[in-house]
N, C-alpha and C positions, 0 to 999 in steps of 0.2 A: 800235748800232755793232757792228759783225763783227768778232772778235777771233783772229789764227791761230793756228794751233796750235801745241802747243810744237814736233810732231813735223815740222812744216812750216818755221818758223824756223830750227832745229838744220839741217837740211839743206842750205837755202838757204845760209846760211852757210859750212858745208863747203865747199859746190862753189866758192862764192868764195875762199873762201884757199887750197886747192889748185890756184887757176886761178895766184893772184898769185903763188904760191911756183914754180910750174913758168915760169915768166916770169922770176923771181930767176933762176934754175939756168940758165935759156938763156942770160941774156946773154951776148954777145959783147965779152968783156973788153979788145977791140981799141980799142971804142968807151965803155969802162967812163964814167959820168958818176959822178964824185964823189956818196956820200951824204951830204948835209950833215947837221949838227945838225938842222936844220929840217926834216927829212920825206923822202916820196918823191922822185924826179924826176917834171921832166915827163911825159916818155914813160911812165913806170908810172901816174903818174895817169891817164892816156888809156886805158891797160889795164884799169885797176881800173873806170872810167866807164864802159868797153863790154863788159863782161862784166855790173855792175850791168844796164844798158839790157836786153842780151839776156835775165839772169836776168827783168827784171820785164816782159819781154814774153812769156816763159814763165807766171809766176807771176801776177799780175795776174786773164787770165778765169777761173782756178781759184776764186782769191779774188771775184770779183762775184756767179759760181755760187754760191758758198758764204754771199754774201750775200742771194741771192736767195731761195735755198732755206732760210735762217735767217726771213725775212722772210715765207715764205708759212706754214713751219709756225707761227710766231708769230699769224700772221693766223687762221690755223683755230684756237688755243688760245683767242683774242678772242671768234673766232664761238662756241664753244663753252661759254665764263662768257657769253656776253649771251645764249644759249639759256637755259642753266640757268635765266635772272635770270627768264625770259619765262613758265618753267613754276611758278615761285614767284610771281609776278604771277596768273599764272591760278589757282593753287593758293587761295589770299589772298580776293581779289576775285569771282573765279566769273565772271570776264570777262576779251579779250584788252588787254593794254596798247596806247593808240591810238597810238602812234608809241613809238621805243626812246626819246625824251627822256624819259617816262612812267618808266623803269626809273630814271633818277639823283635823287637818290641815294641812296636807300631801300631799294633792290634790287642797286643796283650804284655803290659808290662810286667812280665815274668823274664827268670833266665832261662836259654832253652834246654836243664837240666830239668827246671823245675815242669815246663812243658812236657817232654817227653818220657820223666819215669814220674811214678807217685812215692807216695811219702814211703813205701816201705822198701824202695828202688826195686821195682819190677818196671818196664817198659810200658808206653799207651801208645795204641795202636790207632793209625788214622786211613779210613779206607772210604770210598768213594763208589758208586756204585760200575761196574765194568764198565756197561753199557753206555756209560757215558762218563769214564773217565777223563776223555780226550775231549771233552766238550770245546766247541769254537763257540763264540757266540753266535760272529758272521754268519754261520751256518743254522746253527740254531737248533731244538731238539722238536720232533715228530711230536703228534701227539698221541702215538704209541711211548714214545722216548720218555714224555714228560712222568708219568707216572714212576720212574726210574731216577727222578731225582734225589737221591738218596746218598748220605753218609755215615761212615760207623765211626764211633770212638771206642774204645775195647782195653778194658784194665781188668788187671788182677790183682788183690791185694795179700792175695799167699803163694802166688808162683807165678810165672810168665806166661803168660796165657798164651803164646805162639799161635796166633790164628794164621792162616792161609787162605786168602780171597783171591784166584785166580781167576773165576768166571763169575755169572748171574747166579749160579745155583750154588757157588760155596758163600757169598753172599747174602742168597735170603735165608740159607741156614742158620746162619751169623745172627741175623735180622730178628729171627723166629726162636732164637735159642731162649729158652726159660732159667733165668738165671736163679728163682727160689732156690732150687736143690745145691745150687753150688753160692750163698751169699756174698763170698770175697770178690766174685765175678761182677765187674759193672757198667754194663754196656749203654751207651748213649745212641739214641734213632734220630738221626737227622732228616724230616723229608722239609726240601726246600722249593716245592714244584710255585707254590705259595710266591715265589721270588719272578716267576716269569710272567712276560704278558707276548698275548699271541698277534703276531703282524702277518696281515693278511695280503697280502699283493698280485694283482691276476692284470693281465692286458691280453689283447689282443690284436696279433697284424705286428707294426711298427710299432717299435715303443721308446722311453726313454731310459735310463736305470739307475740303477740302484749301489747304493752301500752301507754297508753296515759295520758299524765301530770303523770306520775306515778304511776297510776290507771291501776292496770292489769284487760284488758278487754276482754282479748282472750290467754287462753293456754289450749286448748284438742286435746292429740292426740289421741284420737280417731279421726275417720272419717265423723263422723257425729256429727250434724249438718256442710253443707260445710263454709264455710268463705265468707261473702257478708257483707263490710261494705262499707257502701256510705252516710258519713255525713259532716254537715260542724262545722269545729271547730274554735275557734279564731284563729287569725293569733298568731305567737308567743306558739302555744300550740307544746311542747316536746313529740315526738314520736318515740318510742323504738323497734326496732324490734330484737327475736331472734328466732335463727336454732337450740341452742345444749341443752341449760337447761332455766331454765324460768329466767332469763334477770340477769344472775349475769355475762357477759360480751356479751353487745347486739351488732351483728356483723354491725346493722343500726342505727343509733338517728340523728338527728336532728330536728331543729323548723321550724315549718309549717309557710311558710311565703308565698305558692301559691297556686293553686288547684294542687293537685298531688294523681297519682295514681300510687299503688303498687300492685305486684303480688307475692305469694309465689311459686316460680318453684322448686319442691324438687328434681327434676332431676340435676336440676345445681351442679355445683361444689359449695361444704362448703364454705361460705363467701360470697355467690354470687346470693341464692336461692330468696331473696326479690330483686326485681327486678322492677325500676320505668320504665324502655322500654321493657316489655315483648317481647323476639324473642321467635323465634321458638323453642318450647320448645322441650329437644332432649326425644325421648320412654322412658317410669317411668317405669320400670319394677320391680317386686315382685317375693319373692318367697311365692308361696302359700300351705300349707301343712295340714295336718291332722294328729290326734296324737292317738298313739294306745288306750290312755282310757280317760275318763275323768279329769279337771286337776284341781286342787285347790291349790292356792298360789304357784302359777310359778315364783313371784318374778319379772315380769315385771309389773313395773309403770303403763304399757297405757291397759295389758288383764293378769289381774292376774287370772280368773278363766273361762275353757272355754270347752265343751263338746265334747265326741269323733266323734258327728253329728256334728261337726263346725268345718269350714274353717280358719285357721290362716294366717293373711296377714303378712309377714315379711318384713319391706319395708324401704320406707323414714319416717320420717326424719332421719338422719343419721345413713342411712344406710352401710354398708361395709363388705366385705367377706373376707375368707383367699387369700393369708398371709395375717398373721399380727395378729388380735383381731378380732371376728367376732361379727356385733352390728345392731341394725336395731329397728323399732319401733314395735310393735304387736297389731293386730286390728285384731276383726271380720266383711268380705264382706261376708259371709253368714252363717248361722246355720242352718238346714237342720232340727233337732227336732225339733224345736223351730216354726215352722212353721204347720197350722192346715192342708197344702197340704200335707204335708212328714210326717208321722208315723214311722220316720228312726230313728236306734237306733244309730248306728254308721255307719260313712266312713273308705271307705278305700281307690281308687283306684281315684284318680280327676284330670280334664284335661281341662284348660280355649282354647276354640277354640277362634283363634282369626279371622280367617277370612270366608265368606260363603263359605262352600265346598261341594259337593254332594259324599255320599259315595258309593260301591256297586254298581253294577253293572246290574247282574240280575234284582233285585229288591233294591231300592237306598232309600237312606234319604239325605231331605237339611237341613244342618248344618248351623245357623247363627253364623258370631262374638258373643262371648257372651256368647255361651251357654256352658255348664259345663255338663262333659261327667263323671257319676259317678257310683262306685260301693259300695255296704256295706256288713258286716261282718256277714250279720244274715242269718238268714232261710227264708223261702219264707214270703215276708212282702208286706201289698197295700202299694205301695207308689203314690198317687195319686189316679190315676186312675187305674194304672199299678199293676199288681203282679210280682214283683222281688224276684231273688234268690241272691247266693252269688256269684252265676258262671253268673251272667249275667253286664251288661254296659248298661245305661240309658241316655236317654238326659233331663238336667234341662231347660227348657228357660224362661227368667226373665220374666213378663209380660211389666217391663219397663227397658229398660237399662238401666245397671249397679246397678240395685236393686235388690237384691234377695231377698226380705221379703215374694215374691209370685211368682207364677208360675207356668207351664205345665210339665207335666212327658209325656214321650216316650221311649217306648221300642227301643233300637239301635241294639246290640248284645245279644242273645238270647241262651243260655244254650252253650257258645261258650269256654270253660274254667273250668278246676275245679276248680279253684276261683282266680276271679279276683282281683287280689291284688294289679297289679300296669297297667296303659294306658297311653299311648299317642298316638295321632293320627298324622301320620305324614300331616300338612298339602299342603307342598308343596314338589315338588320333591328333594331329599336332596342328599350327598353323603358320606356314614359313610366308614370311610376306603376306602376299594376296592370295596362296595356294593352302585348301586345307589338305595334310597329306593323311591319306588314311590309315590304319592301324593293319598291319600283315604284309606292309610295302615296305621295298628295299629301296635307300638309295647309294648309288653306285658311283666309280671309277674307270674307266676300261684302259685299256693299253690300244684299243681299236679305234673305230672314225670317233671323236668329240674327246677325244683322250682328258683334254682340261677342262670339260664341261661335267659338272655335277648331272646325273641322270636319274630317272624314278622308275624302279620295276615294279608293275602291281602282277603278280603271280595267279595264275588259273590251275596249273598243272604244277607238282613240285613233287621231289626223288628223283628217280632216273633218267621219268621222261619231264621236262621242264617247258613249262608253256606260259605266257603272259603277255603286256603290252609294258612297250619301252614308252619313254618320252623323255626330252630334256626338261630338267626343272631351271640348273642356271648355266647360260652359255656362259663360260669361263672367259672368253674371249673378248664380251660386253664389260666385264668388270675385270680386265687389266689379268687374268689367270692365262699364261700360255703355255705353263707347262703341264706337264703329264700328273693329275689326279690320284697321288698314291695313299693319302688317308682319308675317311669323312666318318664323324659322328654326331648323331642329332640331337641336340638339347631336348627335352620332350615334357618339362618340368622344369621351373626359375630355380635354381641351387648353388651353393655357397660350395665355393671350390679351388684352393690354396688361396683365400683370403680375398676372394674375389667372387659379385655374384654373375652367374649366367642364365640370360633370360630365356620362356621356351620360346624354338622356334631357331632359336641361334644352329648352327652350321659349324663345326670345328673340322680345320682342314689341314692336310700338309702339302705340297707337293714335289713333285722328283728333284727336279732343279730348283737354283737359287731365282728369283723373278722378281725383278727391277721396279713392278708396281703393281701392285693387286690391290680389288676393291674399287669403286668412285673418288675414294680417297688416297690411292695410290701409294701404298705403303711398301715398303721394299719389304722381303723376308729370301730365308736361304732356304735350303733342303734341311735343315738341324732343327729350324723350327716349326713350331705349331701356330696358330692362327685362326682365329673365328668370323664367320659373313655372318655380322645382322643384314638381312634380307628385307629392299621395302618392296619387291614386284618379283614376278618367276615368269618364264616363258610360257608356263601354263597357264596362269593367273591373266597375264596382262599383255605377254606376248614378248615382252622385255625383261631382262635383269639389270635390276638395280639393288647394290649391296656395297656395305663396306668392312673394310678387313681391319682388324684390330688383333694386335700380336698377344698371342696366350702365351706363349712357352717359348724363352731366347735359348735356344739349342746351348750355343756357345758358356753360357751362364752357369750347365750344370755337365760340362765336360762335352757336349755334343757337338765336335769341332773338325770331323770330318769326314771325307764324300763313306768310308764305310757306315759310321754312323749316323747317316741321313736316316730321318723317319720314316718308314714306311706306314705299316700297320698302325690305327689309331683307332682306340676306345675310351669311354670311363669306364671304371669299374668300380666295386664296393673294396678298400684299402682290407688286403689280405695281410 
């Protein structure tokens, strides 16, 4: 109801009894009519009735105006609590409310008659912008998306305004409409982009994962696809992060109440791997292996089934060596058959170079970071471009780092071995025992005479034609090794690796068979495991070996439990 004003009343008034009194004062006393007891005369009644008329034909459209315009701002006060109600709905929930009936009456104590028409029963209209009508939170909006955060409220207060918002463009018509020209029209702009904050979360290699509002959005350990999320979610939205198993005790959670950005560093210490200040993350290092035959149902979760031409990454997430339990995740960084360059049936002998070396002397190769120094078990096969044997050493190079899906073959070492069965290339100058080994020397395995004796090639000639001098560095045979030499990589730097450190100069070995006592100390190990010589003397050095073997990796421990699955091939590498 429209109420006037006092100062509108008082007036109106006025004009009236100075119209009535100047009407007294006129008469014409000729024709005076008696005032009775009872009231006006006629004729003054008729005066007083047509002055009324003309005052409220005066007065009257002021007053509709003024209810008009009572009524619309009334209407925009309406729009603006059922707005409020809609961003305390989204605030809440982490979703838009599916109609305004949704708001009573929990959000807004109205009935939802009074919600959805106004006062003159015409309909109000609630719309949402397309683009992100279906908002998840879990998922989150782009930050093309966010600018889209938007709602309409849409009344009319003289007809039904029937809008139609099927896409973005009937929408920001809506948005843009100039309501001056048509005043009953009262539209409300909701942008709510204000309600989000942006979470940032990127890994690399292995990781751990993630959920949001309790929506599992991210757990593969595999290594591929890498981790790139960068969206914005309501504030208030609950964020789970975990390192060990898929979130039944997440080492992170809290609600998202800022923009914040998270890193998975799998190198860090357990508990500590999500990381909102990224430091310097300390070297991820892997073990990388090869396994004598093809494997089906290995019993690892993350690479249950995987080929003897394929590289097995042993690494983070939760990673750890002996002592203790041996545990680590398993992923393929390359498959070697699987590839239309390599026609390779099986690996044997594989070495991740990590830094640019030049080898050889006479005649030299340059070595990038990267590239993966291989041999395989067959007869003379094109790999590539290259004709290999099984006595020869190859170089892979990615075409992109750290992808092997594709790539270049090169002859390295060239009919240099009766078969190549285990490498590494020392790359920098190192000190095993009493022997310094120089930087561009290989040492070796063979299938040929000293089969279980570690060997040292220093290279003069390398490609096609291959030339150099052999020597033993440790006879296998002085420290308890009698079986056949199928992996070696050389420590060449002290580093921290599944929770344990390795000195330079250390030896990581495997070999064919299981062997009853290896080392001075006479430790049993099988084919499944891995194993390290600290070295105090080399045949070169002193004329003797003397070393002892300490077990790195219990095959058994992380599914590697039999004769297929024996080690062959063994490296570190940087955790892909």
């Amino acid at each position: 109801m429209y109420v006037l004003s006092k100062d509108v009343v008082c007036s109106s008034l006025l004009v009236a009894r100075q119209t009535i009194v100047r009407i007294l004062l006129l008469r014409d006393t000729r024709y005076e009519i008696p005032i009775t007891s009872n009231g006006f005369s006629l004729l003054e009644l008729i005066g007083v009735i047509a002055i009324i008329a003309i005052l409220g034909s005066v007065i009257t459209p002021n007053v509709i105006n003024h209810l008009n315009a009572a009524a619309r701002d009334a209407e925009l006060e309406t729009l603006d609590g059922i707005a409020h109600a809609i961003e305390v709905y989204l605030r809440e929930n982490h979703t838009w409310p599916p109609t305004l009936v949704s708001l009573s009456p929990n959000y807004l104590s109205t009935n939802t008659v009074q919600l959805t028409q106004n006062d003159r029963g015409f309909p109000r209209y609630f719309f949402v912008h397309p683009d992100i009508s279906a908002i998840t939170n879990a998922t989150g909006l782009s930050s093309s998306e966010i600018d889209d955060a938007q709602f309409l409220l849409i009344s009319n207060l003289k007809a039904d305004a029937v809008p139609t918002i099927t896409n973005a463009a009937e929408f920001d018509a809506w948005w843009n409409t100039d309501e001056s020209s048509t005043p009953d029209l009262k539209i409300h702009r909701g942008q709510v982009s204000d309600l989000f904050s942006l979470l940032t979360l990127n890994a690399t290699g292995s990781r751990g994962g993630y959920q949001i509002d309790g929506t599992t959005t991210n757990w593969d350990c595999q290594t591929k696809p890498e981790l790139d999320h960068n969206k914005y979610h309501l504030t208030g939205t609950t964020v789970a992060f975990d390192e060990i198993s898929q979130y039944a005790i997440p080492e992170v959670q809290f609600s998202l109440a800022k923009d914040l950005s998270y890193r998975f560093d799998p190198c860090h210490a357990t508990g500590s791997r999500w990381r909102t200040v990224p430091s310097a993350n300390p070297e991820c290092w892997s073990l990388w292996i090869t396994t004598d035959k093809d494997v089906s149902g290995s019993g690892d979760p993350c690479l249950d089934t995987w080929d003897d031409a394929e590289i097995v990454q042993v690494g983070q997430a939760y990673f750890s060596l002996e002592p203790g339990t041996s545990a680590g995740t398993f992923s393929s960084p390359a498959n070697m058959e699987n590839q239309s360059l390599l026609g390779l049936a099986s690996l044997h002998a594989i070495h991740y170079v990590t830094r640019n070396i030049t080898v050889g002397s006479t005649t030299t190769f340059d070595l990038l970071a990267g590239d993966l120094l291989l041999a395989h078990h067959g007869g003379l096969e094109l790999v590539g471009a290259v004709w290999t044997g099984k006595e020869d050493v190859f170089v892979f190079r990615p075409n992109t780092a750290g992808d092997y899906g594709s790539g270049t073959v090169s002859m390295l070492l060239n009919d240099f071995s009766g078969h190549a069965h285990a490498i590494s290339l020392v790359e920098t100058a190192t000190v095993v025992g009493d022997t310094t080994l120089s930087a561009g020397s290989f040492l070796f395995g063979t299938s040929g005479g000293g089969k279980n004796d570690i060997q040292l090639f220093t290279p003069t000639e390398v490609g096609s034609t291959t030339s150099g001098t052999t020597s033993i560095l440790i006879d296998g045979a002085s420290i308890g090794m009698t079986k056949e030499v199928t992996g070696l990589d050389l420590i060449e730097t002290s580093l921290m690796i599944g929770g344990i450190t390795l000195d330079s100069g250390t030896i990581l070995v495997t070999l064919k068979d299981d062997n009853p006592g290896v080392g001075t100390n006479r430790i049993a190990t099988l084919e499944e495991d891995i194993f390290y010589l600290t070295v105090t003397s080399t045949e070169i050095g002193s004329g003797s070996s003397v070393a002892t073997a300490t077990l790195l990796l219990e095959g058994a421990d992380v599914n590697l439990d039999s004769k297929d699955e024996a080690v062959h091939g063994l490296s570190l590498a940087p955790t892909l």
